[in-house]
N, C-alpha and C positions, 0 to 999 in steps of 0.2 A: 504494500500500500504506500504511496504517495507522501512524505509527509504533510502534516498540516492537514491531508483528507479527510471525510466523516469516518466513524468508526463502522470497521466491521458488524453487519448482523448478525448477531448470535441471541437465537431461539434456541426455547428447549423445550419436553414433553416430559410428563412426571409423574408416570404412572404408580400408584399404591399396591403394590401386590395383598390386599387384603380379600381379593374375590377376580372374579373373570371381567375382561374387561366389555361396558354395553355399547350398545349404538352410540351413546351422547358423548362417552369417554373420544371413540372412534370422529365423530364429527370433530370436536375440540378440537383433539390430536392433527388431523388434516387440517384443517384453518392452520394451526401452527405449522406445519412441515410446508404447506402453501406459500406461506408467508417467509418464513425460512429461505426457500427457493427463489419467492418473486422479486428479493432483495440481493440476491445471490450469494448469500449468509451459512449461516452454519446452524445445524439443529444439533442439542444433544439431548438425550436421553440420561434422566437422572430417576435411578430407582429409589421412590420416596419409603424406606422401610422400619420405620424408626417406632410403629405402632407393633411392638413382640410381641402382644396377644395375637391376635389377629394374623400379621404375617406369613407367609407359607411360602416353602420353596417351589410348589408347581406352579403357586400365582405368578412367580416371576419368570417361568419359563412358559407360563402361555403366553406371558405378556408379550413377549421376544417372536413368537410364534405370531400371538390376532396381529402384531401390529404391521408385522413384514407380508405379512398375508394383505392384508387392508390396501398396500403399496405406502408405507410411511416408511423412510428411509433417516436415516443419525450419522454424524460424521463423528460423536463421541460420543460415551455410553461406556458400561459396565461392559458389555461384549469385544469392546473395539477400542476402549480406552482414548487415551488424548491427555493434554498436556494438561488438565486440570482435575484430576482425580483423587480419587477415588471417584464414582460414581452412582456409589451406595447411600444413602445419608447415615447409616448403619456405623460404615466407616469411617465416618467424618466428625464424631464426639469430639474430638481434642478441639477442631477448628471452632467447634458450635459454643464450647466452654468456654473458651479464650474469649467470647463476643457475651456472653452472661458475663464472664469477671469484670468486663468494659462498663456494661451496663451499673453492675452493683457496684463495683469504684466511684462512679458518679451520680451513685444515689437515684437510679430511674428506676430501682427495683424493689422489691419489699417482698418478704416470705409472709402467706398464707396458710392458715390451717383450716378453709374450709372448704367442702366437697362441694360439689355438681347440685347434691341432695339437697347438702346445706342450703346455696344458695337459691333454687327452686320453692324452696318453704318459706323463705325471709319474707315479710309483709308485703304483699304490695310491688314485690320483685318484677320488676319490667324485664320484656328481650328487645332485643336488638334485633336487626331489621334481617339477621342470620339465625335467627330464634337460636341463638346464644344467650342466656340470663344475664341482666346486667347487673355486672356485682358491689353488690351495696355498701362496697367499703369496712366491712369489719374489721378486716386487719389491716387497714392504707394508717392506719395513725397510731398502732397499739407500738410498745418498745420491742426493736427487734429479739432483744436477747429474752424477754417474757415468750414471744412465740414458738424461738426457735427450743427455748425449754422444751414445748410438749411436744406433740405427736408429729410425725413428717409434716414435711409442708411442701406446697408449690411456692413459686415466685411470678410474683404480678409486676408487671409493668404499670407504671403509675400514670396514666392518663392526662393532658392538661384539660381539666373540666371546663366547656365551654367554646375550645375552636373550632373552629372549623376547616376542615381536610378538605382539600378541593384536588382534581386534577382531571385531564382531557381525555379521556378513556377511547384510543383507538374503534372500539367496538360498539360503546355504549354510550358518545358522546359527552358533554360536559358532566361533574358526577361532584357533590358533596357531601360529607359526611361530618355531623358535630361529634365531637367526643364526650363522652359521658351521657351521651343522652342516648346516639346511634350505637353505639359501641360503650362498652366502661372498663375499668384495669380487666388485663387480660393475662393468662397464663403463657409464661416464659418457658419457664421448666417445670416439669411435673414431681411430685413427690418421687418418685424412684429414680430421679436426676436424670429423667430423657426430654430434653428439650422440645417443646410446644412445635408446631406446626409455621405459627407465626414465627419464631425466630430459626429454626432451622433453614426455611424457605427463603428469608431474608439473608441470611448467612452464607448461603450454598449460592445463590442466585448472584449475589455479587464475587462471591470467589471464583464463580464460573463466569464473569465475565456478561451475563446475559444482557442484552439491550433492548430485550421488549420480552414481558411473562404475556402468554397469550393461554387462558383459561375461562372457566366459567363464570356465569355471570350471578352464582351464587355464591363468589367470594367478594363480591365488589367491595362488604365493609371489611373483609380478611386484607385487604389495600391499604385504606383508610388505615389500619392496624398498623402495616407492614411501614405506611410511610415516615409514621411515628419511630419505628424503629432504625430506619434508612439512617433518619434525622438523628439519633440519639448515637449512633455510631458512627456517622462523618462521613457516609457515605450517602451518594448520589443513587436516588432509587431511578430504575430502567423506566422502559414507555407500558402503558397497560394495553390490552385487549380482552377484553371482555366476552366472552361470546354468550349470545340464547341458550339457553336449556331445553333440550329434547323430553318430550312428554308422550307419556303412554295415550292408547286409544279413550283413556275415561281421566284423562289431564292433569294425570301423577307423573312427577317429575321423575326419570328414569334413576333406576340406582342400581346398587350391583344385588339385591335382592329381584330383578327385574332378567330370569336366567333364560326367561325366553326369548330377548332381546337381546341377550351376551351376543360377541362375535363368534366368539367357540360355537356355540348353537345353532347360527345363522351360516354359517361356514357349514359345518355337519349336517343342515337342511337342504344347502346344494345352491342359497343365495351366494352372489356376485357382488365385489365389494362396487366395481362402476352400474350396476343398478342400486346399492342402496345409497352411493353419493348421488344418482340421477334423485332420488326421491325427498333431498332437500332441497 
């Protein structure tokens, strides 16, 4: 590249091996490998695997299977590697700590000791627009060393109650999100010290260099989240794209409980991945 040029495109797909992958994963994934292409960028494929309940070794090797099946093609990934690896998020704990220790050095963090439960029961408990419970603050003010006394804890990110997150969303045009109302402190790291979803993704995405997340548009406030985080680390958050959510025949949002829509299924039924991209 040219000095002084725009930066290289670097997209990525990020599949959960927690179940088979469905048609909406399958759409996402194309928009992103589309786009990838139309830029003449680089896609990588990052195995999100940090959920060890859940987890499975065969979800990760059907993934590798629907996805190449589908025509989605990675110039880096766990299979094929590249200069920014691991590929696993599994394997990437060390780099995800180092960006918690960041955090709680400068005070954006706070341990919690209450549960999903917990916070579901509390009075009056609002969700957020990801019907995530927005959480009421029980432990944002109590003494750290009082909490960490008792029982495990998560660690929250401390929200500034009040602003407003704004940004131009490829996909889903102009997009704002308040904090503490739309969203409230959110989990970092979880009691068993595996780091949340939000800063894993944030962490991985800017060490991989990515320059647009292109995903669903039922993370639009997991953004909003993520930008907080960008910001609290120094680092410059990528471009967004948002995409639609694919819905069943009776207008349920597609998930991996949806196995008759899996690709595995639809592949094994004898459909054609160029008639079910004809069909959106």
């Amino acid at each position: 590249m040219a000095s002084g040029g725009p930066p290289v495109y670097r997209g990525r797909i990020a599949p959960s091996p927690t179940g088979h992958l469905h048609l909406g994963h399958a759409r996402t994934f194309w928009i992103a490998h589309g786009r990838a292409e139309s830029h003449g960028g680089v896609l990588v494929l990052r195995n999100e695997d940090l959920d060890g309940d859940r987890v499975r070794r065969e979800f990760v090797e059907a993934f590798f299977e629907d996805l190449r099946w589908f025509g989605i093609r990675w110039q880096e990934g766990p299979d094929c590697g590249g200069p920014h690896g691991p590929y696993s998020q599994s394997e990437r704990r060390a780099v995800h700590q180092e960006a918690f220790e960041r955090l709680r050095a400068a005070g954006q963090v706070y341990p919690c000791v209450c549960s999903r439960k917990d916070i579901q029961a509390a009075v009056r408990a609002p969700h957020a627009a990801d019907d995530e419970p927005l959480y009421p603050g029980t432990c944002r003010c109590r003494p750290v060393d009082a909490v960490l006394a008792g029982r495990p804890v998560s660690w929250r990110f401390r929200v500034p109650d009040g602003e407003v997150l704004t940004w131009n969303d490829g996909g889903q045009g102009s997009q704002a999100r308040i904090a503490g109302r739309d969203f409230g402190d959110f989990v970092v790291v979880r009691p068993d010290g595996v780091p949340s979803y939000q800063l894993a993704c944030v962490v991985d995405d800017h060490a991989m260099g990515i320059t647009e997340v292109v995903r669903g548009a039922d993370l639009l406030v997991s953004t909003a989240r993520q930008i907080l985080l960008y910001r609290a680390l120094g680092w410059a958050p990528p471009a967004f794209f948002h995409c639609p959510l694919l819905s069943d025949a009776q207008g349920v949002r597609l998930s991996k409980r949806h196995a008759a829509l899996s690709l595995r299924t639809l592949r094994d039924t004898g459909a054609h991945p160029s008639e079910l991209r004809a069909a959106w």
